[in-house]
Backbone as XML, in Angstrom:
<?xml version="1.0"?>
<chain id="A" units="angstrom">
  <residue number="1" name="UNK">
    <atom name="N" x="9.727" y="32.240" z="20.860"/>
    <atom name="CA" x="8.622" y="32.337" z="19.936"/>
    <atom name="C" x="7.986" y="30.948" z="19.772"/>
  </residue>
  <residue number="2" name="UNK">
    <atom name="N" x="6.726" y="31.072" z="19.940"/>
    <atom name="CA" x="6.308" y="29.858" z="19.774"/>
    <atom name="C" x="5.893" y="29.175" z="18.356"/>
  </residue>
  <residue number="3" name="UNK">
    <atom name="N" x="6.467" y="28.117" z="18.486"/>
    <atom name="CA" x="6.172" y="27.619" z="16.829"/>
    <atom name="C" x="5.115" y="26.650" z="16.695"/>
  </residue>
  <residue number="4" name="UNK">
    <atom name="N" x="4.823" y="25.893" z="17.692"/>
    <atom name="CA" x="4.111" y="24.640" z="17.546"/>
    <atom name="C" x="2.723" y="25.156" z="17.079"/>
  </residue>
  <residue number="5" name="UNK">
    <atom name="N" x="2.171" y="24.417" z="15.763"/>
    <atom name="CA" x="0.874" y="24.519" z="15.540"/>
    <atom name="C" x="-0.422" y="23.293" z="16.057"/>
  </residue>
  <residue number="6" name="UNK">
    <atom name="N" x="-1.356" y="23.675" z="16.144"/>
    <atom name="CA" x="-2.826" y="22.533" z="16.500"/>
    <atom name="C" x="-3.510" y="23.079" z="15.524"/>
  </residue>
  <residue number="7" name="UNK">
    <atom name="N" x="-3.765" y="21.491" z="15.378"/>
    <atom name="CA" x="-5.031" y="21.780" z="14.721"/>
    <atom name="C" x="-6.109" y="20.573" z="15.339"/>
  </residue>
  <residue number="8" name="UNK">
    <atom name="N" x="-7.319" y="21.180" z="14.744"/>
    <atom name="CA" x="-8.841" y="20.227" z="15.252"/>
    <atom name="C" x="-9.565" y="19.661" z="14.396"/>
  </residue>
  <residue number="9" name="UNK">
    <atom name="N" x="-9.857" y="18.722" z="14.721"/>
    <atom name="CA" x="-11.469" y="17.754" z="13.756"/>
    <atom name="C" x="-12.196" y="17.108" z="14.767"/>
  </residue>
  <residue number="10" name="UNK">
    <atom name="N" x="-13.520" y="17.529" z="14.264"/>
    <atom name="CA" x="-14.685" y="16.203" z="15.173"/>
    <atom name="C" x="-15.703" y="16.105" z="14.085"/>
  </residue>
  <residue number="11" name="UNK">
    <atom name="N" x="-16.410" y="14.835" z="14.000"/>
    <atom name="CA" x="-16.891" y="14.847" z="13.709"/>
    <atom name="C" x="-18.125" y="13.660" z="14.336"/>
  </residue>
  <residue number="12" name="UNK">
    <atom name="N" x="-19.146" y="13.654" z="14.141"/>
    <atom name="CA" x="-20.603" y="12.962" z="14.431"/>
    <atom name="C" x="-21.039" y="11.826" z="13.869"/>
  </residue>
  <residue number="13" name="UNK">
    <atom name="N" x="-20.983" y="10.862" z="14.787"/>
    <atom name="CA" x="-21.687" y="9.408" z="14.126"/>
    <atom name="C" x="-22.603" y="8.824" z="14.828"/>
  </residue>
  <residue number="14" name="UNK">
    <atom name="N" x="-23.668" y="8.685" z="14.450"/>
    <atom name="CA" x="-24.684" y="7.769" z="15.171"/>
    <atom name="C" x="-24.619" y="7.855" z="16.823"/>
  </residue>
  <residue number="15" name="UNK">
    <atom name="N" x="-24.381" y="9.599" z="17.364"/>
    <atom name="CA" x="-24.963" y="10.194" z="18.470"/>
    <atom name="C" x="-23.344" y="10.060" z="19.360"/>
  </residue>
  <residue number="16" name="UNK">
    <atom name="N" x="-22.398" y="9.798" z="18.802"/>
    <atom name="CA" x="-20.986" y="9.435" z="19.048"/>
    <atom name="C" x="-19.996" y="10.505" z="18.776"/>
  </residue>
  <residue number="17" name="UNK">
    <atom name="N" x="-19.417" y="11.263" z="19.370"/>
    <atom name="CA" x="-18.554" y="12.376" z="18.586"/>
    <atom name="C" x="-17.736" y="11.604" z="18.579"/>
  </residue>
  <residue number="18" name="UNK">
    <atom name="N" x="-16.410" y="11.922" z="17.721"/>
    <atom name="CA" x="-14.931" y="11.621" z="17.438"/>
    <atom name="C" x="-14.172" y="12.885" z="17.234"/>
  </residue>
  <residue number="19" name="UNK">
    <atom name="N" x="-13.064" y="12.888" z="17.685"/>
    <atom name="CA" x="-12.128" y="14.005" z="17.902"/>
    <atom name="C" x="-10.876" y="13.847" z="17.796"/>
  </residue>
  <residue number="20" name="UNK">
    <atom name="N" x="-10.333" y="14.647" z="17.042"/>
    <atom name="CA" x="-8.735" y="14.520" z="16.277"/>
    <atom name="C" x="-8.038" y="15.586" z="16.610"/>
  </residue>
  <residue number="21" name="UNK">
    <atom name="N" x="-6.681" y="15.464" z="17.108"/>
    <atom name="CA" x="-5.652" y="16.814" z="17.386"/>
    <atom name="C" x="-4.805" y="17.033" z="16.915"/>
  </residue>
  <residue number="22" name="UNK">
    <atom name="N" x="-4.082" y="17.442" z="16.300"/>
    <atom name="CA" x="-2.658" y="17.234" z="15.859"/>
    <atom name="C" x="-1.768" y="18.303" z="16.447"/>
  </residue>
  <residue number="23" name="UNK">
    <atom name="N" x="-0.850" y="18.269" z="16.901"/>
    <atom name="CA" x="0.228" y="19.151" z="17.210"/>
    <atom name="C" x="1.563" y="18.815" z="16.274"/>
  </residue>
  <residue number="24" name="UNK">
    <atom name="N" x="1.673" y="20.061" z="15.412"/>
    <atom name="CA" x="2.926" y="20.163" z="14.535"/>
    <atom name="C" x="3.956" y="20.774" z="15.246"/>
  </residue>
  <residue number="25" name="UNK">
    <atom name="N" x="5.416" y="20.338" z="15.091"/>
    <atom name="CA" x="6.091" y="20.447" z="15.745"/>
    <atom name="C" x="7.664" y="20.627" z="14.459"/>
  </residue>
  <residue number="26" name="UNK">
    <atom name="N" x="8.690" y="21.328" z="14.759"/>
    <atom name="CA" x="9.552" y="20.697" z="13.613"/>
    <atom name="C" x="10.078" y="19.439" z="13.423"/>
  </residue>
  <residue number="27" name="UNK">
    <atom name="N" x="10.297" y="18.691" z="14.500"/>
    <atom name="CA" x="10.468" y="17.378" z="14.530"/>
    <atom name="C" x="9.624" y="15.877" z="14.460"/>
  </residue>
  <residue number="28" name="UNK">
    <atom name="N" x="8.968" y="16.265" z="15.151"/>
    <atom name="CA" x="7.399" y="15.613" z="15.491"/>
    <atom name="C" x="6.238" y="16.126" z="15.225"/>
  </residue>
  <residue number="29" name="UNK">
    <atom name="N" x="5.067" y="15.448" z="15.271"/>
    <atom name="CA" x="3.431" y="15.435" z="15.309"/>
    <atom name="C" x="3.138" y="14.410" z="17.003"/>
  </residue>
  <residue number="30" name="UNK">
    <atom name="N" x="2.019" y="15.097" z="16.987"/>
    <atom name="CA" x="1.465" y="14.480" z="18.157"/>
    <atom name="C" x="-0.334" y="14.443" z="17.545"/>
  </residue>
  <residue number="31" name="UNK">
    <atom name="N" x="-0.719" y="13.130" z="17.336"/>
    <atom name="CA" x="-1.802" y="12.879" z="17.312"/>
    <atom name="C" x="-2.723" y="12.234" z="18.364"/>
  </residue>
  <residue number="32" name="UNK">
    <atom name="N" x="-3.767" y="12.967" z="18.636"/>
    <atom name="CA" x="-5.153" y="12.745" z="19.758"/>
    <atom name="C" x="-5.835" y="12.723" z="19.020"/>
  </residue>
  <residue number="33" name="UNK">
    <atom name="N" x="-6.657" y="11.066" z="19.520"/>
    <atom name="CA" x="-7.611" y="10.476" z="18.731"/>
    <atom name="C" x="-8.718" y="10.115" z="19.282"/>
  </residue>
  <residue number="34" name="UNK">
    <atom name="N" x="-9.895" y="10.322" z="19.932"/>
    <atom name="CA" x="-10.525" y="10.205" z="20.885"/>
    <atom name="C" x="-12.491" y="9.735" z="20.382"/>
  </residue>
  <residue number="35" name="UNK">
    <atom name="N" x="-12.564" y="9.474" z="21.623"/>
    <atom name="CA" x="-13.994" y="9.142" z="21.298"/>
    <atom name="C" x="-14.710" y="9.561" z="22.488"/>
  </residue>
  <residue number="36" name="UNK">
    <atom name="N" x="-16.310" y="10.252" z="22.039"/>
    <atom name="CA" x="-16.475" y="11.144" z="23.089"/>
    <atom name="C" x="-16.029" y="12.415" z="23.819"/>
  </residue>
  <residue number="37" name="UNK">
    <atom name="N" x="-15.031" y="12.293" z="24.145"/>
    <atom name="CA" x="-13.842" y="13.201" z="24.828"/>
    <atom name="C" x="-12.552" y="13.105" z="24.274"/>
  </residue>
  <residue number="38" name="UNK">
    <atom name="N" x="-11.858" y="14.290" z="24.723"/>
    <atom name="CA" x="-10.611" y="14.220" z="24.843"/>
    <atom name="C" x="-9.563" y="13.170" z="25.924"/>
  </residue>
  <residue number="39" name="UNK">
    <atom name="N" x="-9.273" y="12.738" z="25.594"/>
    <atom name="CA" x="-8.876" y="11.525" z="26.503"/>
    <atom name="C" x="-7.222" y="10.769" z="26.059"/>
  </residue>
  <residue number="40" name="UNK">
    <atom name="N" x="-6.194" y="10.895" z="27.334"/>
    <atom name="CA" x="-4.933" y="9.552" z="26.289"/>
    <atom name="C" x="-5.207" y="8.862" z="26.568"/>
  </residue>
  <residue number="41" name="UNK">
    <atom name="N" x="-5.208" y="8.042" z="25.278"/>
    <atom name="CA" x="-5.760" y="6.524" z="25.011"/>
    <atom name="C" x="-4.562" y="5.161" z="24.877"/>
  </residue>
  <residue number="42" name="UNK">
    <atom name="N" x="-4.707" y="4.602" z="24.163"/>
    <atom name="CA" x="-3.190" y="3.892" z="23.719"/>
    <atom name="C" x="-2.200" y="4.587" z="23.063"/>
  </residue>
  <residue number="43" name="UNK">
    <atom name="N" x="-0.828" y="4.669" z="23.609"/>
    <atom name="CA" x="0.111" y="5.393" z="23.377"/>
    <atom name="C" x="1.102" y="4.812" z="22.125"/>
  </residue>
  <residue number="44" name="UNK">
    <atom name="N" x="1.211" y="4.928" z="21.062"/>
    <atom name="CA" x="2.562" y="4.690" z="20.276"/>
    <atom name="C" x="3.551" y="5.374" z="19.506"/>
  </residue>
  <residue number="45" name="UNK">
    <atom name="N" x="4.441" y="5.242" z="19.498"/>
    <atom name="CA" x="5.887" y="5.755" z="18.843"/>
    <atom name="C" x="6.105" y="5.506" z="17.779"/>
  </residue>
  <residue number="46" name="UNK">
    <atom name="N" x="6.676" y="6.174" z="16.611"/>
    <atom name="CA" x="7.234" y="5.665" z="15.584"/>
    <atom name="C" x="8.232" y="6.642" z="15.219"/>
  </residue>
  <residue number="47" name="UNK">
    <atom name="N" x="9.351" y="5.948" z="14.040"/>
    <atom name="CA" x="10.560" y="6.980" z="14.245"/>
    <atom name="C" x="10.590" y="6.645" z="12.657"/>
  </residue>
  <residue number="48" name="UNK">
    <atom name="N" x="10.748" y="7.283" z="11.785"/>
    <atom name="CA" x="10.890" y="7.403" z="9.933"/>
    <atom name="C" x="12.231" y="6.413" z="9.871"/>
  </residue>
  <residue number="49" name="UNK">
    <atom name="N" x="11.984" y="5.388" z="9.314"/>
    <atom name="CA" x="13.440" y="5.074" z="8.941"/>
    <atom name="C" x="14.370" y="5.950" z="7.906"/>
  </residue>
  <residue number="50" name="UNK">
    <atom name="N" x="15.639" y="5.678" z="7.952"/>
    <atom name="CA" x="16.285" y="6.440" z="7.184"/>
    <atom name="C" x="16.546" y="5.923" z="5.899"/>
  </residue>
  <residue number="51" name="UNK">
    <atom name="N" x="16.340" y="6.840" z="4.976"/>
    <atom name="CA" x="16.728" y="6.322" z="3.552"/>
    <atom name="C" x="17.488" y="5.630" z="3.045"/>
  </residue>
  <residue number="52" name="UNK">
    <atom name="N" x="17.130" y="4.153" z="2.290"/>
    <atom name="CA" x="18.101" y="3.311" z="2.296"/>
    <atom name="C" x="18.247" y="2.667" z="2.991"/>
  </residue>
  <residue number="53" name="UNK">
    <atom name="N" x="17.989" y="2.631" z="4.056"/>
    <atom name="CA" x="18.001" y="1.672" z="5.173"/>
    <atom name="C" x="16.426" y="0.611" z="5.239"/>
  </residue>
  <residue number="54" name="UNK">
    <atom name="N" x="16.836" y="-0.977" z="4.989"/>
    <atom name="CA" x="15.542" y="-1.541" z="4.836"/>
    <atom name="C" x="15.195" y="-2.446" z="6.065"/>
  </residue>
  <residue number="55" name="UNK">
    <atom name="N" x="14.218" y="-2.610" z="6.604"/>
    <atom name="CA" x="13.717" y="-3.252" z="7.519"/>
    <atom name="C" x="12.577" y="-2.746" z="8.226"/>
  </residue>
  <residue number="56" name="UNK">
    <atom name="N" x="11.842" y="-3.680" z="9.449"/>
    <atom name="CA" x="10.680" y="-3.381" z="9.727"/>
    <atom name="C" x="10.921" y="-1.547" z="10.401"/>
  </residue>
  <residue number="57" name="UNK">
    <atom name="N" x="9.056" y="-0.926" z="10.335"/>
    <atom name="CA" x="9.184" y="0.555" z="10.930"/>
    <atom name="C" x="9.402" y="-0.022" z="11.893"/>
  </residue>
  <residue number="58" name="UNK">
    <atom name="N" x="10.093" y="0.994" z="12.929"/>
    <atom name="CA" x="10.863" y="1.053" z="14.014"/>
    <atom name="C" x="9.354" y="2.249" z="15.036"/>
  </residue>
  <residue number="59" name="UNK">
    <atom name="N" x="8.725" y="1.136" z="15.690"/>
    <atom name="CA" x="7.798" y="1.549" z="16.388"/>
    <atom name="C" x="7.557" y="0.748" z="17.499"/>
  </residue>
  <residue number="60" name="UNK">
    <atom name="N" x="6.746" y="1.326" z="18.751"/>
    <atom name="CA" x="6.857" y="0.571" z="19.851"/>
    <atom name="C" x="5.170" y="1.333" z="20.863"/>
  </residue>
  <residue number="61" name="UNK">
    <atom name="N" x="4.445" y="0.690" z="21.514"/>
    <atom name="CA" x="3.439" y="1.154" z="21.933"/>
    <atom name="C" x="3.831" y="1.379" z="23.502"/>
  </residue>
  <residue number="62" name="UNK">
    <atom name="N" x="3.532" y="3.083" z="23.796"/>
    <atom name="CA" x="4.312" y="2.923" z="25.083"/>
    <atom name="C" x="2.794" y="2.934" z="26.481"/>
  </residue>
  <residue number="63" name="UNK">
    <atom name="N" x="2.201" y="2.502" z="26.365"/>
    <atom name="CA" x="0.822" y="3.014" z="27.693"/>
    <atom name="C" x="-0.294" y="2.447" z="26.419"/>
  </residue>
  <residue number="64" name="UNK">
    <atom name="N" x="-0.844" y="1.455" z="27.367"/>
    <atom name="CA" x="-2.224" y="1.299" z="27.221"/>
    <atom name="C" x="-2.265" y="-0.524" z="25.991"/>
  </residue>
  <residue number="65" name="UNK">
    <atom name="N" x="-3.048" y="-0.723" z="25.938"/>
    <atom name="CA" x="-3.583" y="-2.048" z="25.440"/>
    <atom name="C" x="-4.308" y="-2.197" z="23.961"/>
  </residue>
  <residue number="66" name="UNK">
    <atom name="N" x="-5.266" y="-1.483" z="24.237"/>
    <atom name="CA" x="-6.478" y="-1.583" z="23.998"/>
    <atom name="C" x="-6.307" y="-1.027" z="21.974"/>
  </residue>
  <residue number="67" name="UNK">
    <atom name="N" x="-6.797" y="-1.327" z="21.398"/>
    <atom name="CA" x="-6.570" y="-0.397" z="19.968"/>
    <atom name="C" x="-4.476" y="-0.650" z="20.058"/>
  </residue>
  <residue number="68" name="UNK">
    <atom name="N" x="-3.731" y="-1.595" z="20.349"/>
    <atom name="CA" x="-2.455" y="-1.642" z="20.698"/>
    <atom name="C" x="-2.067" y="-1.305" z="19.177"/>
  </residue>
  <residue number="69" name="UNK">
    <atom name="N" x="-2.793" y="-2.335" z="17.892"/>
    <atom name="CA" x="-2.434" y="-2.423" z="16.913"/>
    <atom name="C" x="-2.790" y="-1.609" z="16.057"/>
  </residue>
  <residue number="70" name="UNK">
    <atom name="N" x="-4.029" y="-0.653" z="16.073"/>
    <atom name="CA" x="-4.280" y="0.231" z="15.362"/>
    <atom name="C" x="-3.051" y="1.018" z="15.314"/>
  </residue>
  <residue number="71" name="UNK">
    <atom name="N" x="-3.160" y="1.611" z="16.205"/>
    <atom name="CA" x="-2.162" y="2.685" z="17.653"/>
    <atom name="C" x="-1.065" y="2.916" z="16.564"/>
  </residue>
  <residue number="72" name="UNK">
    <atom name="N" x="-0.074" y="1.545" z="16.244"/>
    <atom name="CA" x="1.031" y="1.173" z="15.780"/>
    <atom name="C" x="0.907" y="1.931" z="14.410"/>
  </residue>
  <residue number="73" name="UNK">
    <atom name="N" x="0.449" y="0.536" z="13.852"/>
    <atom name="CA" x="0.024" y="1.191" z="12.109"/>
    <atom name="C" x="-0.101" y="2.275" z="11.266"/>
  </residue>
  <residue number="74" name="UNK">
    <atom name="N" x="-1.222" y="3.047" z="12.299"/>
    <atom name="CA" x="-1.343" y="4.253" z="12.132"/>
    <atom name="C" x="-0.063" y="5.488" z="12.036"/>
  </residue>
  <residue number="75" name="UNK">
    <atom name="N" x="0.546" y="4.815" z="13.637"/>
    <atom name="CA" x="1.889" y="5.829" z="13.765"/>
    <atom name="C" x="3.060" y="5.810" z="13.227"/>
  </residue>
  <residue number="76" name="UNK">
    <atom name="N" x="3.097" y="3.849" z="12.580"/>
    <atom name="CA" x="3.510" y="3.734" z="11.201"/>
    <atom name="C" x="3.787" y="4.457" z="10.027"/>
  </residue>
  <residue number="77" name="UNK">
    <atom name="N" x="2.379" y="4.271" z="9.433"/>
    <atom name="CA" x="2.100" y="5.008" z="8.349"/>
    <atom name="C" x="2.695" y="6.472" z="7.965"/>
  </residue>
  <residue number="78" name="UNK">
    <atom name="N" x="2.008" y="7.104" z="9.467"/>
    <atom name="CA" x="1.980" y="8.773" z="8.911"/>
    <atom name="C" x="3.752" y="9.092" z="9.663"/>
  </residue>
  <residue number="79" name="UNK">
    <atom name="N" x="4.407" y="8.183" z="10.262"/>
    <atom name="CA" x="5.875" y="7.909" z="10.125"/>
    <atom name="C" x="6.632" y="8.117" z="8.810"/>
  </residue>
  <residue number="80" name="UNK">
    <atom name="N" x="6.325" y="7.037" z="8.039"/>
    <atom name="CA" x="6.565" y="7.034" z="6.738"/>
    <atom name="C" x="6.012" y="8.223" z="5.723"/>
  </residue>
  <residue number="81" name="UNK">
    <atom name="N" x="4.734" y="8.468" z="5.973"/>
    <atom name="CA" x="4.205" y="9.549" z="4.576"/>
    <atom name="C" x="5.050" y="11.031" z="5.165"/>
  </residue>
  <residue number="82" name="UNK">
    <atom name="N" x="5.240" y="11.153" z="6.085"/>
    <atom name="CA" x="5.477" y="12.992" z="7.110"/>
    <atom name="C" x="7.091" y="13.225" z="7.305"/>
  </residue>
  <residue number="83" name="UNK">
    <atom name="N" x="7.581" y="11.696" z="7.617"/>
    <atom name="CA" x="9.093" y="12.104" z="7.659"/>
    <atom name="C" x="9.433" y="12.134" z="9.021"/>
  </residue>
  <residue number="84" name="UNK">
    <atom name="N" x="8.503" y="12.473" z="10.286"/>
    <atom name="CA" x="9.021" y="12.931" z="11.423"/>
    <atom name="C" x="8.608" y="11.486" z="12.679"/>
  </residue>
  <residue number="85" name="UNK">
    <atom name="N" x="9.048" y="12.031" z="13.607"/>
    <atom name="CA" x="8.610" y="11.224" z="14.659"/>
    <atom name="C" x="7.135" y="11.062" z="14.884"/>
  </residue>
  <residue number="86" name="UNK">
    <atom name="N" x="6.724" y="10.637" z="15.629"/>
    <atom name="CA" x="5.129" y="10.119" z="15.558"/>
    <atom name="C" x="4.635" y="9.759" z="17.235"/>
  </residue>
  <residue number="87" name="UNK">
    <atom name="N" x="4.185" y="10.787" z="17.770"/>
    <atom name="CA" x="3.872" y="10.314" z="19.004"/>
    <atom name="C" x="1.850" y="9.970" z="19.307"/>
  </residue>
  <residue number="88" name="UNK">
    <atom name="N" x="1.058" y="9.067" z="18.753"/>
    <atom name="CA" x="-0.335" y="8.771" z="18.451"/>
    <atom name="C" x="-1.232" y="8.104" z="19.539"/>
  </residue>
  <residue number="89" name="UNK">
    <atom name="N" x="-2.023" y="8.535" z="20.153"/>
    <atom name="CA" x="-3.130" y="7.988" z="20.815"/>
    <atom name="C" x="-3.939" y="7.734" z="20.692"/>
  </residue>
  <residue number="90" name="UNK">
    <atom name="N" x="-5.101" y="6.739" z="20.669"/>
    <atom name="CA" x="-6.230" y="6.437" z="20.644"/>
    <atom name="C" x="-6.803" y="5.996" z="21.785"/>
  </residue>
  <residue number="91" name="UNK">
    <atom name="N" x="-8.230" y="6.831" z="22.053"/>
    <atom name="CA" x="-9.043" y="6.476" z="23.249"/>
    <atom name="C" x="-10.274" y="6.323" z="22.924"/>
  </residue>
  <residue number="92" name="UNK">
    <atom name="N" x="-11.018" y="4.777" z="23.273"/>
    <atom name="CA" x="-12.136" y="4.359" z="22.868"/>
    <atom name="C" x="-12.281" y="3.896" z="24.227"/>
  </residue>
  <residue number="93" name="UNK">
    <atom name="N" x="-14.291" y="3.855" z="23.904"/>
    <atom name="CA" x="-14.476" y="2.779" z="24.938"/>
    <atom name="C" x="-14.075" y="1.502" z="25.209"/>
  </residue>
  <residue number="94" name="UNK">
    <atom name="N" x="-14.109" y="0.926" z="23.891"/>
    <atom name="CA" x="-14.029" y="-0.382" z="23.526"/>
    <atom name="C" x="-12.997" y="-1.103" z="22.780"/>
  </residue>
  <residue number="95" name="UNK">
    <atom name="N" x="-12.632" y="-1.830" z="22.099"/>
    <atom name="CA" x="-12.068" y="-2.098" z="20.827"/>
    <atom name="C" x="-12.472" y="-1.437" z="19.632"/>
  </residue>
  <residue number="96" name="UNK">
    <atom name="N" x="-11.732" y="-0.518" z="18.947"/>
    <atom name="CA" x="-12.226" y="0.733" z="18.109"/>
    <atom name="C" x="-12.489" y="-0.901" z="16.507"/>
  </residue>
  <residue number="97" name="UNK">
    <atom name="N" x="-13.703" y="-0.674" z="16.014"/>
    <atom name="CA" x="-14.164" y="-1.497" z="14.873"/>
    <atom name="C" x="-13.581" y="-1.097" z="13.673"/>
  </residue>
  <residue number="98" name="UNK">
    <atom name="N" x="-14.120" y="-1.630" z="12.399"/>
    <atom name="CA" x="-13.549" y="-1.349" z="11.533"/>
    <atom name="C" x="-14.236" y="-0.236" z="10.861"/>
  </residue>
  <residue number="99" name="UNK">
    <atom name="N" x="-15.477" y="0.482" z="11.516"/>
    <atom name="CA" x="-16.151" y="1.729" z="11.087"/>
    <atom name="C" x="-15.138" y="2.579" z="11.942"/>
  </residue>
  <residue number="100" name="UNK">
    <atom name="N" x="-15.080" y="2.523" z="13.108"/>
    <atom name="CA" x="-14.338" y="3.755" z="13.555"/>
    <atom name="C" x="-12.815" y="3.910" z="13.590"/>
  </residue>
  <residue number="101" name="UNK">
    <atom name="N" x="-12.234" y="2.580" z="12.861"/>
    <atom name="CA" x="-11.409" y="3.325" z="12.282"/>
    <atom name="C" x="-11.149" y="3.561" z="11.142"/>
  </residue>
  <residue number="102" name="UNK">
    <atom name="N" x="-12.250" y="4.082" z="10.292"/>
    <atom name="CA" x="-12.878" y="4.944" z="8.972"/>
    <atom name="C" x="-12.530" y="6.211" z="9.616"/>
  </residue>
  <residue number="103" name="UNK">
    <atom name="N" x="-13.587" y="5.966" z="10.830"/>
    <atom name="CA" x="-13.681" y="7.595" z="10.747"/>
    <atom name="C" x="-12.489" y="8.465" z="11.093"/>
  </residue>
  <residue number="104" name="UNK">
    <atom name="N" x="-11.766" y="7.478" z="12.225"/>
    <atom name="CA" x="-10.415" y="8.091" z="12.491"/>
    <atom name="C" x="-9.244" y="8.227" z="11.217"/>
  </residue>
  <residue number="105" name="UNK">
    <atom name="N" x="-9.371" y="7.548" z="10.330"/>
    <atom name="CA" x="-8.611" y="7.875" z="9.324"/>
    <atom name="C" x="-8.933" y="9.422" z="8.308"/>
  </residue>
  <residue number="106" name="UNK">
    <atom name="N" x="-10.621" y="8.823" z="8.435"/>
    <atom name="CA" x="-10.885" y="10.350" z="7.879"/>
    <atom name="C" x="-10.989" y="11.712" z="8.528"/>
  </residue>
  <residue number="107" name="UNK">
    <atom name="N" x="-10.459" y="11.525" z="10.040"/>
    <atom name="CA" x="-10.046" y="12.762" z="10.446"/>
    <atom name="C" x="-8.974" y="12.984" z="10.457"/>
  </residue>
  <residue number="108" name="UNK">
    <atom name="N" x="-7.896" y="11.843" z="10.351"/>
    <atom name="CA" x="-6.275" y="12.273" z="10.331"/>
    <atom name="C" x="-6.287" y="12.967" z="8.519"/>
  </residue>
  <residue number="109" name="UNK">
    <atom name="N" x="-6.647" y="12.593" z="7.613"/>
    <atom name="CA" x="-6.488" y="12.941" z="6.602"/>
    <atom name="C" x="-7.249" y="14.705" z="6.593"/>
  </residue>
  <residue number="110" name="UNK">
    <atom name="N" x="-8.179" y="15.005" z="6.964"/>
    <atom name="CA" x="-8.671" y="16.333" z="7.206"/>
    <atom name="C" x="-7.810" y="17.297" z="8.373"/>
  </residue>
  <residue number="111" name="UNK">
    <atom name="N" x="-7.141" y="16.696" z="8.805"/>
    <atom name="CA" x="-6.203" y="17.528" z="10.087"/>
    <atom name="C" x="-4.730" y="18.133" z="8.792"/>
  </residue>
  <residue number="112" name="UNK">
    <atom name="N" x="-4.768" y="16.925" z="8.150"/>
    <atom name="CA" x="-3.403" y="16.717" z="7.510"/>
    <atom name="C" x="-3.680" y="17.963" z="6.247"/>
  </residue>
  <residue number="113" name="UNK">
    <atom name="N" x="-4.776" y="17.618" z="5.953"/>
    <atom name="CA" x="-5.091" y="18.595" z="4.899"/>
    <atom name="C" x="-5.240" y="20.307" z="5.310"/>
  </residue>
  <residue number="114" name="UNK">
    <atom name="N" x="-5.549" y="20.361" z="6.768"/>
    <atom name="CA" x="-5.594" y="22.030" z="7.281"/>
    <atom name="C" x="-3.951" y="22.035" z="7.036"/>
  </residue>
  <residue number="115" name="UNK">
    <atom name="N" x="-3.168" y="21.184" z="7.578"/>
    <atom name="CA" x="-1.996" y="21.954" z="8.131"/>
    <atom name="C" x="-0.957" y="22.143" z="6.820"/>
  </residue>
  <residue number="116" name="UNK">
    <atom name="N" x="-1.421" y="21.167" z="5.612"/>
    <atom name="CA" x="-0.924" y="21.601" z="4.411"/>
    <atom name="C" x="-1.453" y="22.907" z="3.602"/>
  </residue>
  <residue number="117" name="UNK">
    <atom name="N" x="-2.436" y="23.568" z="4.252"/>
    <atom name="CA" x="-2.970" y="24.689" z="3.510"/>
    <atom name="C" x="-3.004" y="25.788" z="4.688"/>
  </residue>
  <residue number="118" name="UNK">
    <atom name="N" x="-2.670" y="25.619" z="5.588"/>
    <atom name="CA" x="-1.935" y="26.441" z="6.807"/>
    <atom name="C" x="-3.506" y="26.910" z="7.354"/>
  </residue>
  <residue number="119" name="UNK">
    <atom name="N" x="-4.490" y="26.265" z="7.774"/>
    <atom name="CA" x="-6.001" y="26.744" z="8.247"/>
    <atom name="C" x="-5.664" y="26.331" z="9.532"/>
  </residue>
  <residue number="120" name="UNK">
    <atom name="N" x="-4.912" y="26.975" z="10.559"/>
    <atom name="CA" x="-5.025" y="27.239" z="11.711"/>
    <atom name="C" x="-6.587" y="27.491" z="12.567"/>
  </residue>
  <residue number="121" name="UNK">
    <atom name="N" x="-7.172" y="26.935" z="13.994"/>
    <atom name="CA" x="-7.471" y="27.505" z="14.039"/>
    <atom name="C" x="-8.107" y="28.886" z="14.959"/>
  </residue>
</chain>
């Protein structure tokens, strides 16, 4: 039986789409973060530390350069807020700015918000 859920976001900026994926998993999420297209972009890992246990997140960028540090942070973060493993990509043309990664935040937060109210789609 298949369990894994997706979900989708795009949204439109100044003639630019952006596009968000998430794959829920019981263990993991898999986030696609894209620009233009669907595309893997910079690859990173993150693993939830365990409770009680203090020191830096335990993350590592596996493929790609570019956005290295967003990549991280990001897979950081939603490491820490979700509990699970964190497998996150980002694919830009360029060095993603500090507008687009607005917008990518405000599509991880709208992905996050379907899959807490179960809007499959």
């Amino acid at each position: 039986m298949l369990k894994t859920k997706i979900f989708r976001e795009t949204v439109e900026e100044k003639g630019t789409t952006y596009l968000a994926t998430m794959l829920e998993m019981k263990n993991a999420y898999i986030f696609l973060l894209s620009e233009g297209e669907e595309k893997l972009g910079t690859l990173a890992v993150s693993v939830p530390q365990r409770p009680g246990i203090v020191g830096p997140p335990l993350s590592s960028v596996l493929l790609g350069e570019r956005n290295s540090m967003l990549s991280r942070m990001l897979a950081e973060s939603l490491a820490r807020r979700l509990g699970k493993i964190i497998l996150l990509s980002i694919f830009t043309r360029h060095e993603a700015g500090r507008k687009v990664s607005h917008i990518f935040l405000s599509l991880l937060d709208k992905l996050l918000k379907k899959a807490e109210t179960g809007d499959e789609p």
